[in-house]
N, C-alpha and C positions, 0 to 999 in steps of 0.2 A: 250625449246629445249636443249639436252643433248652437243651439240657440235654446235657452232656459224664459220662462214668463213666472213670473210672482207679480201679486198685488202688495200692496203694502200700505193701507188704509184707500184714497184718493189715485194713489201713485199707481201705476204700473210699469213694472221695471221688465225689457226685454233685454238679455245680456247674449249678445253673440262670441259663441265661446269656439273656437276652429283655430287656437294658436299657431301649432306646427305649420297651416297653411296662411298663418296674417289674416284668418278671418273673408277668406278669399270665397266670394258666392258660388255654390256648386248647386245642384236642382235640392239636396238634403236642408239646403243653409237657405236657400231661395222658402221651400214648403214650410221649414219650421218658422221662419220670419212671419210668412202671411198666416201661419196657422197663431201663433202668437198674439200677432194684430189681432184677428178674428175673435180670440176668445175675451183679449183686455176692450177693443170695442165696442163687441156685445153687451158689456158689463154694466152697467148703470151706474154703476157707484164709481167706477174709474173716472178722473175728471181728465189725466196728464197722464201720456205716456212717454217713457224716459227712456231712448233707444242708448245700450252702451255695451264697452266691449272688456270682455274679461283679464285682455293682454292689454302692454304700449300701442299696439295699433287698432284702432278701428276698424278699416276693412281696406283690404288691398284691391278690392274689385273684383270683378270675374276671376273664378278662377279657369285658369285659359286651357288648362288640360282636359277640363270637362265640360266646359260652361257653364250658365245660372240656372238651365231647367226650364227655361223659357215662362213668361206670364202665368198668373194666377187669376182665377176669378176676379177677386174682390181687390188686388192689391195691385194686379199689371205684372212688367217686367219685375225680377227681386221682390215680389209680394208685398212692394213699399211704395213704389213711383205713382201708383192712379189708386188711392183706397176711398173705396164708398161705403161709407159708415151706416150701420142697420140703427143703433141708438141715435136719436134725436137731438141734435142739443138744446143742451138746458139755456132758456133765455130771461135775464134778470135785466130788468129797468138801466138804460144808460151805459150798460156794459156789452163790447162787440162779440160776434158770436161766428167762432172760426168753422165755414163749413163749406167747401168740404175740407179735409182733413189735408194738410200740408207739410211739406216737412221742410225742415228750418236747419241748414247744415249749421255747424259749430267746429271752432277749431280744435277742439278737445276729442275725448273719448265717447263724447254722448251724445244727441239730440234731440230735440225734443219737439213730436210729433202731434200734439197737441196742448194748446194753452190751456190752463187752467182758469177759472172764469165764466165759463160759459155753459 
């Protein structure tokens, strides 16, 4: 499977795993992404989601011999670009509350798709 979700207390970890292709989006890598989203979003108890990648590289982008599969319901283009969140966020006294859902590149292997906090 091109992308794995585990929880892991608060956390949610989505690991896009497509080595051979550099993790390169195809409609398989595109679906399992948004369906990933979809399930650590829906979760209540998930507060942070932690997008990373199994190899040295992250994602090489399209993969250009098949493409990304075109838009998702909930996520857009790559099931990541426009996500509308079903759970609410939690809102505490003084502290910002990230909505809608944004993603924050990083120059590493990871990023992180929602703060924790809120």
């Amino acid at each position: 499977m091109p992308v794995r979700a585990e929880r892991r207390g608060q956390v949610g970890l989505i690991t896009l795993d497509r080595p051979e292709k550099r993790n390169a989006m195809d409609a398989g890598m595109t679906a399992g992404l948004d369906a990933a989203l979809n399930g650590l979003d829906d979760d209540p108890a998930v507060r942070v989601i932690v997008l990373a990648s199994s190899s040295r590289v992250f994602c090489a982008g399209t993969d250009l011999a098949t493409g990304s599969g075109g838009p998702t319901g909930r996520g857009g283009p790559y099931g990541v670009t426009r996500r509308i969140r079903r759970v609410p966020p939690r809102r505490r006294a003084g502290r910002p509350t990230a909505f809608p859902t944004r993603v924050r590149a990083t120059q590493g292997r990871s990023a992180v798709l929602r703060a924790a906090g809120h």
